[in-house]
mmCIF file as gemmi writes it, N, C-alpha and C atoms, coordinates in Angstrom:
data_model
loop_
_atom_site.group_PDB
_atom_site.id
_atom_site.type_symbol
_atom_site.label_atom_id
_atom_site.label_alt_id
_atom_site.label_comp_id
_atom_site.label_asym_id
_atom_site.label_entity_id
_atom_site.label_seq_id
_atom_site.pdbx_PDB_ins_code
_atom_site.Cartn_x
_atom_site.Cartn_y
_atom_site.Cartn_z
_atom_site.occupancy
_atom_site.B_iso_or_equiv
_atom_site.pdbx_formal_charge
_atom_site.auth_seq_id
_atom_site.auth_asym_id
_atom_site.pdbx_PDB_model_num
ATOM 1 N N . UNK Axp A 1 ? 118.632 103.849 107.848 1 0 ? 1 A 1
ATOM 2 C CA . UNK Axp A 1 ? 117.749 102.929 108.538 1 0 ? 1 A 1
ATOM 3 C C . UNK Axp A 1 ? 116.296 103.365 108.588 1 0 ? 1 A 1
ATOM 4 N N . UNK Axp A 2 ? 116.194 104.485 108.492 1 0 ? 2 A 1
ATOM 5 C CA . UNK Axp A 2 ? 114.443 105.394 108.484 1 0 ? 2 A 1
ATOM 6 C C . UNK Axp A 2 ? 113.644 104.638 107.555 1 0 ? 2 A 1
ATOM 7 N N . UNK Axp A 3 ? 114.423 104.404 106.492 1 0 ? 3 A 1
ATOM 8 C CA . UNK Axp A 3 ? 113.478 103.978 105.249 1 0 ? 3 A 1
ATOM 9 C C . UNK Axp A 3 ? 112.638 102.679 105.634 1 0 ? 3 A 1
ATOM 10 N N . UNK Axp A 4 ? 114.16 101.535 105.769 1 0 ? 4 A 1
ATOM 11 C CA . UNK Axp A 4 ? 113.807 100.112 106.135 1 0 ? 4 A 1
ATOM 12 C C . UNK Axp A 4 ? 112.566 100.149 107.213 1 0 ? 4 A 1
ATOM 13 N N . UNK Axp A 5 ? 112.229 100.968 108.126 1 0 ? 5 A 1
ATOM 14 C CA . UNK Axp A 5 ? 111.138 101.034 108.847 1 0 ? 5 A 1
ATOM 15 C C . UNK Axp A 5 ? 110.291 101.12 108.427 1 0 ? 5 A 1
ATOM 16 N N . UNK Axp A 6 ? 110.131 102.361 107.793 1 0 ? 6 A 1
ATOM 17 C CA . UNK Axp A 6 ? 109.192 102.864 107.338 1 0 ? 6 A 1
ATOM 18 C C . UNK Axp A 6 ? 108.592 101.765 106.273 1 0 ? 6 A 1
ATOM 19 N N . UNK Axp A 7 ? 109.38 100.752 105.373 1 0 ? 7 A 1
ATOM 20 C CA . UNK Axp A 7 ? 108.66 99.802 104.476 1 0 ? 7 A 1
ATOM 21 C C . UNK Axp A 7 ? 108.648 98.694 105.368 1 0 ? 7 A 1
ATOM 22 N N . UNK Axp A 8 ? 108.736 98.716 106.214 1 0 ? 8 A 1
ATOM 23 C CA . UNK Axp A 8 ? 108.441 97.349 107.222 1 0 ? 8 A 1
ATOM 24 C C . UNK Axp A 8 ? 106.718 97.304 107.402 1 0 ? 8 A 1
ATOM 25 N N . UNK Axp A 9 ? 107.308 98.803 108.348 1 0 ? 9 A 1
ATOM 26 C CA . UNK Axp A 9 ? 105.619 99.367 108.467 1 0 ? 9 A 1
ATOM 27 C C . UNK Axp A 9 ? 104.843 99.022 107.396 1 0 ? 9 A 1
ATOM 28 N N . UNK Axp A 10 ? 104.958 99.696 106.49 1 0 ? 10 A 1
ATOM 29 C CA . UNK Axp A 10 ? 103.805 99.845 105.112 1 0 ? 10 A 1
ATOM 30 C C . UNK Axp A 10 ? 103.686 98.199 104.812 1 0 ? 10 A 1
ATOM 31 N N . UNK Axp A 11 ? 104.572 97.538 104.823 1 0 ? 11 A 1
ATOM 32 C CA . UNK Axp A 11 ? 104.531 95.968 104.301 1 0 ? 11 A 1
ATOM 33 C C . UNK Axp A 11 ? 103.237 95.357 105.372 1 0 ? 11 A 1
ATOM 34 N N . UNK Axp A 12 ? 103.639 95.496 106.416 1 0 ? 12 A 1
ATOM 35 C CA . UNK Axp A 12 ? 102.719 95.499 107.791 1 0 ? 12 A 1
ATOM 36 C C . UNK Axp A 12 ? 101.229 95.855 107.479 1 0 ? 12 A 1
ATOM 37 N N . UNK Axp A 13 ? 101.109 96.925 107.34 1 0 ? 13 A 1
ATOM 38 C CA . UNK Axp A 13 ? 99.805 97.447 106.962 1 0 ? 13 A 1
ATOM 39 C C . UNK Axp A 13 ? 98.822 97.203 105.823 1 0 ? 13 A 1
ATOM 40 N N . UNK Axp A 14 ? 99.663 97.104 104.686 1 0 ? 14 A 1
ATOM 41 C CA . UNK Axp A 14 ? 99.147 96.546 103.739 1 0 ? 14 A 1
ATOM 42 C C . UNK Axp A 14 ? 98.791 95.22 103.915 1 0 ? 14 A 1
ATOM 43 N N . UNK Axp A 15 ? 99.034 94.415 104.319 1 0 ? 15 A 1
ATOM 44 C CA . UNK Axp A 15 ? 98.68 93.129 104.791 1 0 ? 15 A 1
ATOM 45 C C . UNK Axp A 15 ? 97.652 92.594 105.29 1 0 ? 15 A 1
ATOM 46 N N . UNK Axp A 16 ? 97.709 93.621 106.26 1 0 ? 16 A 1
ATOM 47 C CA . UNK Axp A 16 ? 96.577 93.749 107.551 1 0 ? 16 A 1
ATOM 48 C C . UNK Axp A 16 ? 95.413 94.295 107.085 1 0 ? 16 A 1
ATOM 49 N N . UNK Axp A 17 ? 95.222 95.769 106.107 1 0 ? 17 A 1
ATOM 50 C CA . UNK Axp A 17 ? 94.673 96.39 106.041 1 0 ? 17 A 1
ATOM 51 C C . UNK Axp A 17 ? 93.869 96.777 104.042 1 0 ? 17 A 1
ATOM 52 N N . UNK Axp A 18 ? 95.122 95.666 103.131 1 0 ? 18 A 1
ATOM 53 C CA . UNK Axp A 18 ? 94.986 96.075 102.466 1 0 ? 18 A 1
ATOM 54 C C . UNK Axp A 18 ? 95.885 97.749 101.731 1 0 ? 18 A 1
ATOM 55 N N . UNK Axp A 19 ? 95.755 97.361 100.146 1 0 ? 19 A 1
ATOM 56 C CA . UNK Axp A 19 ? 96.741 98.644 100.061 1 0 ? 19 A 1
ATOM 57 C C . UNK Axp A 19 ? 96.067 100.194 100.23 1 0 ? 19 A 1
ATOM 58 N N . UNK Axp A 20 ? 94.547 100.079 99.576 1 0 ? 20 A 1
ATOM 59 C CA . UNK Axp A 20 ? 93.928 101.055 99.279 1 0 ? 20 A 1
ATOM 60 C C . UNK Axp A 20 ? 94.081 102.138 100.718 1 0 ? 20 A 1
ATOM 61 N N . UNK Axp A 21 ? 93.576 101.423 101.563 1 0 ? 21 A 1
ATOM 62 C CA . UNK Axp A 21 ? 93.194 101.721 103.167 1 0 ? 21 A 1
ATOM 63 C C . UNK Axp A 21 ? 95.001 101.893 103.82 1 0 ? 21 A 1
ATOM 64 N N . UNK Axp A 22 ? 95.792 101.242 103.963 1 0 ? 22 A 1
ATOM 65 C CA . UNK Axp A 22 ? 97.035 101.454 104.627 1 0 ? 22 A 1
ATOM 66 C C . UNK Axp A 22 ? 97.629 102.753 103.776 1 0 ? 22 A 1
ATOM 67 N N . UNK Axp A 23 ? 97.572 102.623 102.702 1 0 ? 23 A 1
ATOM 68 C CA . UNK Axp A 23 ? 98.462 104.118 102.057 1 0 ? 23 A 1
ATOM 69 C C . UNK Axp A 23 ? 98.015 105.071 102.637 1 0 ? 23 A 1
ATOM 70 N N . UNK Axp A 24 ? 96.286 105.563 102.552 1 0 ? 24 A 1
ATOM 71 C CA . UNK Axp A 24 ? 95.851 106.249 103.274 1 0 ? 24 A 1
ATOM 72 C C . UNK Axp A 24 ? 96.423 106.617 104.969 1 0 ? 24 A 1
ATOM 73 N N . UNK Axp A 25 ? 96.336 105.674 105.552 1 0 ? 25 A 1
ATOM 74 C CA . UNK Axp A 25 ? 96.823 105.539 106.758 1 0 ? 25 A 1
ATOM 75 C C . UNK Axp A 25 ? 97.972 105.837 107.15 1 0 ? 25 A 1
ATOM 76 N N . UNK Axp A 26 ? 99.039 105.568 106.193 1 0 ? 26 A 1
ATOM 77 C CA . UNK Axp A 26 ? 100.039 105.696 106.354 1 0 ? 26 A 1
ATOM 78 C C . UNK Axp A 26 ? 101.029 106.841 106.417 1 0 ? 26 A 1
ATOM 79 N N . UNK Axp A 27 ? 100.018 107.558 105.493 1 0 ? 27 A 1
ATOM 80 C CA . UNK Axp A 27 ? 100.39 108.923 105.218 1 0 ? 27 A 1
ATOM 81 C C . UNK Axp A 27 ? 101.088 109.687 106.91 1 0 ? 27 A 1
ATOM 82 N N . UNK Axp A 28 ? 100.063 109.163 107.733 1 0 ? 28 A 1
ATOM 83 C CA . UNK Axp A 28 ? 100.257 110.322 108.536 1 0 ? 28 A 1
ATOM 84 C C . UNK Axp A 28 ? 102.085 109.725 109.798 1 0 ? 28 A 1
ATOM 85 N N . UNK Axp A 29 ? 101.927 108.237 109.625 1 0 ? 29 A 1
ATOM 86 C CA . UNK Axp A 29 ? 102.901 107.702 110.031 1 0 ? 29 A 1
ATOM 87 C C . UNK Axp A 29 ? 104.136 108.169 109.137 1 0 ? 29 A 1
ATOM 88 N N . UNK Axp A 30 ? 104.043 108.411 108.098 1 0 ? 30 A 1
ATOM 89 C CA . UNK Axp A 30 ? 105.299 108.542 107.391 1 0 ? 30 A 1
ATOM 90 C C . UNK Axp A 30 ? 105.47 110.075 107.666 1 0 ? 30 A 1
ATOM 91 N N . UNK Axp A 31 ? 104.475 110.986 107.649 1 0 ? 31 A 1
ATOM 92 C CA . UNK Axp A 31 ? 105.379 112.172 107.815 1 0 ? 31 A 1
ATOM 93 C C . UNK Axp A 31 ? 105.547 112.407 109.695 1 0 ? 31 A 1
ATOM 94 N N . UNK Axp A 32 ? 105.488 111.605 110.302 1 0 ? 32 A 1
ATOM 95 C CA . UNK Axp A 32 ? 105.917 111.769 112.042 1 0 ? 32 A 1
ATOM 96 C C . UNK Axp A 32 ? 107.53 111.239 111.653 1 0 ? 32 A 1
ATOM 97 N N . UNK Axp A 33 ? 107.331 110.19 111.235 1 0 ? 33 A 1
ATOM 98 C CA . UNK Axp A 33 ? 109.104 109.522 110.864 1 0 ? 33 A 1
ATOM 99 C C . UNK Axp A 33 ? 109.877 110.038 110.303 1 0 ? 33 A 1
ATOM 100 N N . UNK Axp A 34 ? 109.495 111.209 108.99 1 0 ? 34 A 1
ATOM 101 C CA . UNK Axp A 34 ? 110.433 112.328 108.374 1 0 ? 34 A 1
ATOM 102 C C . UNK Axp A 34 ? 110.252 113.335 109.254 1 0 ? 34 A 1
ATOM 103 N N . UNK Axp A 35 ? 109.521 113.458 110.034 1 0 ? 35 A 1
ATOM 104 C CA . UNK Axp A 35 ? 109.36 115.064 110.983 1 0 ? 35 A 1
ATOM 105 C C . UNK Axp A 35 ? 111.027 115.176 111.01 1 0 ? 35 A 1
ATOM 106 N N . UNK Axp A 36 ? 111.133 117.096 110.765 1 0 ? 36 A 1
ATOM 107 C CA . UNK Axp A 36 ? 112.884 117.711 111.073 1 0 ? 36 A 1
ATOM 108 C C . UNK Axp A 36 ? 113.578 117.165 110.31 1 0 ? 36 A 1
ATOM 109 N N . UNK Axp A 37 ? 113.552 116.257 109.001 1 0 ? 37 A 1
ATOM 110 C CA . UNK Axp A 37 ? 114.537 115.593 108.267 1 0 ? 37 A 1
ATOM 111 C C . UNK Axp A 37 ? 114.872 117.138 107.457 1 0 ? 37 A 1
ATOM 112 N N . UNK Axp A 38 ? 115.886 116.861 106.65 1 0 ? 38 A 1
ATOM 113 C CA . UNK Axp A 38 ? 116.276 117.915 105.684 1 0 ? 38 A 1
ATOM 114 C C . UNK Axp A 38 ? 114.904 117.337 104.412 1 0 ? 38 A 1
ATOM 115 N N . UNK Axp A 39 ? 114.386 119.183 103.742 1 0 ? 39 A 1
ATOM 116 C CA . UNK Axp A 39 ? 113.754 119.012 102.83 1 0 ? 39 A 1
ATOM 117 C C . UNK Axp A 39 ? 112.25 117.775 102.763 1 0 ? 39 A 1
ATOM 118 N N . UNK Axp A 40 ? 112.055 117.466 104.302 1 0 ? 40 A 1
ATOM 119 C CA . UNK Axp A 40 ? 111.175 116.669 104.882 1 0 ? 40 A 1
ATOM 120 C C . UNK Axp A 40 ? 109.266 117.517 104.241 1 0 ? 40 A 1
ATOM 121 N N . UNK Axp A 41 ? 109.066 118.736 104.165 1 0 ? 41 A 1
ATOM 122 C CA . UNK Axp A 41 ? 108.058 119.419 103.839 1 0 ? 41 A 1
ATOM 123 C C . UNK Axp A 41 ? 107.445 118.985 102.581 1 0 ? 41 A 1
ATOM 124 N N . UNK Axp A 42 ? 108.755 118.842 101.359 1 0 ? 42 A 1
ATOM 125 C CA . UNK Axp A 42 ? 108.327 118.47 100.059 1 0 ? 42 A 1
ATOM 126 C C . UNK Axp A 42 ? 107.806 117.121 99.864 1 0 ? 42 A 1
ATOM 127 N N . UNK Axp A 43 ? 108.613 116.072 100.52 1 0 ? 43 A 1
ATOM 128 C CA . UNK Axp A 43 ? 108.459 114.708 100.588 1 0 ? 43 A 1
ATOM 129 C C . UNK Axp A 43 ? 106.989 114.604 101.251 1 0 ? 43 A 1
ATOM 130 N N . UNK Axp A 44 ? 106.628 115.155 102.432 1 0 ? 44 A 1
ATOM 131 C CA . UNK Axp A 44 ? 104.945 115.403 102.885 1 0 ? 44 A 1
ATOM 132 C C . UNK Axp A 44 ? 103.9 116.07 101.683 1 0 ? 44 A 1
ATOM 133 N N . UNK Axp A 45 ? 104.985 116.589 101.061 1 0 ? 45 A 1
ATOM 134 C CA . UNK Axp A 45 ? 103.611 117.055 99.869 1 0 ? 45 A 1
ATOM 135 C C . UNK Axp A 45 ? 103.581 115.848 98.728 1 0 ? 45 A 1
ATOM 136 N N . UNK Axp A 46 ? 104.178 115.038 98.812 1 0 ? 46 A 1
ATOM 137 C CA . UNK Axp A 46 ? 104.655 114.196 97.831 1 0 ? 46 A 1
ATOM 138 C C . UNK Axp A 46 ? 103.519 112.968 98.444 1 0 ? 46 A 1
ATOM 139 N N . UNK Axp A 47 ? 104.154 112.302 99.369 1 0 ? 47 A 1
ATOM 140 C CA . UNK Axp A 47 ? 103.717 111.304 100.16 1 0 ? 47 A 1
ATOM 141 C C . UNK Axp A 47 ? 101.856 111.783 100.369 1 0 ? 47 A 1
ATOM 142 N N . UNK Axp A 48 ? 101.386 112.676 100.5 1 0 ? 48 A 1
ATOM 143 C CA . UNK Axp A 48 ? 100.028 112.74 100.847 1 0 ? 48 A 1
ATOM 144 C C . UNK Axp A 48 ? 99.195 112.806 99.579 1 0 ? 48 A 1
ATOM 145 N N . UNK Axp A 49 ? 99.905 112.635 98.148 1 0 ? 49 A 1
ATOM 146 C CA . UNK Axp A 49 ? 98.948 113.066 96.938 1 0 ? 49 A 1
ATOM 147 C C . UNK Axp A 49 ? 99.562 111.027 96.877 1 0 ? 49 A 1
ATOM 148 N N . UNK Axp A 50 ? 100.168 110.318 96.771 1 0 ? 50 A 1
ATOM 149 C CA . UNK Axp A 50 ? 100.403 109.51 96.743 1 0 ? 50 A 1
ATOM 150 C C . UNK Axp A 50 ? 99.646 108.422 96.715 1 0 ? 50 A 1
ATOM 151 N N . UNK Axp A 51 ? 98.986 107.478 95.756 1 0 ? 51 A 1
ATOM 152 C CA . UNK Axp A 51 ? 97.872 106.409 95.636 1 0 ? 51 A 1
ATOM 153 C C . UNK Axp A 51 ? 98.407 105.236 95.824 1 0 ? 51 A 1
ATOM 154 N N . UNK Axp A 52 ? 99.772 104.734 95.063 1 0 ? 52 A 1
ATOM 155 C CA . UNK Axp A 52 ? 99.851 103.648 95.083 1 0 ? 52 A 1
ATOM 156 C C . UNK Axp A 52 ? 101.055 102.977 96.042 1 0 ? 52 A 1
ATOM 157 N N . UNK Axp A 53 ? 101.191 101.279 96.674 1 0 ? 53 A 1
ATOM 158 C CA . UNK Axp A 53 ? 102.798 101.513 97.43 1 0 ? 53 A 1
ATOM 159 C C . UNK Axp A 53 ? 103.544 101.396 96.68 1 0 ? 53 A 1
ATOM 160 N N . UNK Axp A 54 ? 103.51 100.915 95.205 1 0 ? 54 A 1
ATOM 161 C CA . UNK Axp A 54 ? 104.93 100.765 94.848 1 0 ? 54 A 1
ATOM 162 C C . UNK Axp A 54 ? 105.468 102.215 94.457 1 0 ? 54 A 1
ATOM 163 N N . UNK Axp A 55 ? 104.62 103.485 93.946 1 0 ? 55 A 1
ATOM 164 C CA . UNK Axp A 55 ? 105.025 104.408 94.116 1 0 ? 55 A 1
ATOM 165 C C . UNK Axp A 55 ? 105.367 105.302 95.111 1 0 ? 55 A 1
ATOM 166 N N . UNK Axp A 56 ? 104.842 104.592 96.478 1 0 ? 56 A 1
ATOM 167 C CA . UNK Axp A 56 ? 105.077 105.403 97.68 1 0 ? 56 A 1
ATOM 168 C C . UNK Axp A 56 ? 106.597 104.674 97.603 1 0 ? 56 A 1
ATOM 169 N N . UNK Axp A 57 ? 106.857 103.262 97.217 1 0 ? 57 A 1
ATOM 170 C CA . UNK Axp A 57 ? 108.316 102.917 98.042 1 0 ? 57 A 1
ATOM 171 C C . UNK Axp A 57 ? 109.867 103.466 97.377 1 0 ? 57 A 1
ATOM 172 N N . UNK Axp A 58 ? 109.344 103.88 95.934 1 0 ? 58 A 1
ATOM 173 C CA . UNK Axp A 58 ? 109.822 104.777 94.924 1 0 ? 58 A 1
ATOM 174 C C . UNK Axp A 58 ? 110.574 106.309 95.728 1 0 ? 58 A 1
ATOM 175 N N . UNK Axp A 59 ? 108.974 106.609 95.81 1 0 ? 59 A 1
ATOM 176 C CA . UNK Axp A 59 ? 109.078 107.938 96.114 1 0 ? 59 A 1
ATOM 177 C C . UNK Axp A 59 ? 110.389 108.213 97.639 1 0 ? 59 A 1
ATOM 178 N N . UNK Axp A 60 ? 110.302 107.011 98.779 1 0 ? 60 A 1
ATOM 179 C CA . UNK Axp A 60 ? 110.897 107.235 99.999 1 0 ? 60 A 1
ATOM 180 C C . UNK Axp A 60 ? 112.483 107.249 99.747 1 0 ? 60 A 1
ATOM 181 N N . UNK Axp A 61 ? 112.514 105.59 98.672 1 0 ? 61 A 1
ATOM 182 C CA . UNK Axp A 61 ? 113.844 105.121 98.36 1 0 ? 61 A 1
ATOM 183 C C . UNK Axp A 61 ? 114.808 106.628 97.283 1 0 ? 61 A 1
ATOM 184 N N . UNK Axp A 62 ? 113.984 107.372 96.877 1 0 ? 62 A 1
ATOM 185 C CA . UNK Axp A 62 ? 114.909 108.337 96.144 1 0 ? 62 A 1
ATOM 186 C C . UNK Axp A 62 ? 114.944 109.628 97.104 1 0 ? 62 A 1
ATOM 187 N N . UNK Axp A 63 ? 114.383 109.759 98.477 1 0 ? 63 A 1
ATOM 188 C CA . UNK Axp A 63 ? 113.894 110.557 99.045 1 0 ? 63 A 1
ATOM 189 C C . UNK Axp A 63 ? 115.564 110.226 100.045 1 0 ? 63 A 1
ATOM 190 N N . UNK Axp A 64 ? 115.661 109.472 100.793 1 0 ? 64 A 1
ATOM 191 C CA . UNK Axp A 64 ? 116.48 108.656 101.431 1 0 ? 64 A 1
ATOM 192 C C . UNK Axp A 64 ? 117.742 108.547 100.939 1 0 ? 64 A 1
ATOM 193 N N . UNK Axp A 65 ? 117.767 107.981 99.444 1 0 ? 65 A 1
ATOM 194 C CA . UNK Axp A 65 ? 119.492 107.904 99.013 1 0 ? 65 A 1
ATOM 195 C C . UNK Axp A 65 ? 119.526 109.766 98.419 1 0 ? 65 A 1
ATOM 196 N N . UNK Axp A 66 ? 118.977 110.19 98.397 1 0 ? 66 A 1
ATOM 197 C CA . UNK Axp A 66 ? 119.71 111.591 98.551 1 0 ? 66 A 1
ATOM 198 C C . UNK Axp A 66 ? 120.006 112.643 99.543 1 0 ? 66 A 1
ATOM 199 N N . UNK Axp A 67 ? 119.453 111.913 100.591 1 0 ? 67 A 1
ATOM 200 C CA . UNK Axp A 67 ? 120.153 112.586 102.07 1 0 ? 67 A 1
ATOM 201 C C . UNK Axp A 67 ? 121.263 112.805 102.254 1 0 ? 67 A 1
């Protein structure tokens, strides 16, 4: 269920905010929502070099089905 939030959010933001500006933004929301996950550190190094959403939604969805 973490994920589905988390692209609710970003769907949310991007909207509102545009993609350029919400990815940015988002960054810091997405690693509070992985905070303590297993292997959560790498995915923060991942998620903060991260430009685009369809590669951010990539990056969560393979992040997630391998939990």
């Amino acid at each position: 269920w973490p994920d589905s939030i988390i692209k609710e959010h970003l769907k949310l933001a991007v909207k509102e905010k545009g993609e350029y500006i919400a990815i940015r933004e988002m960054r810091k929301h997405i690693c509070g929502y992985i905070k303590n996950l297993k292997q959560s550190s790498k995915l923060r190094e991942k998620v903060n070099r991260i430009e685009y959403l369809s590669e951010l939604i990539t990056c969560l969805e393979e992040y997630f089905n391998n939990l």
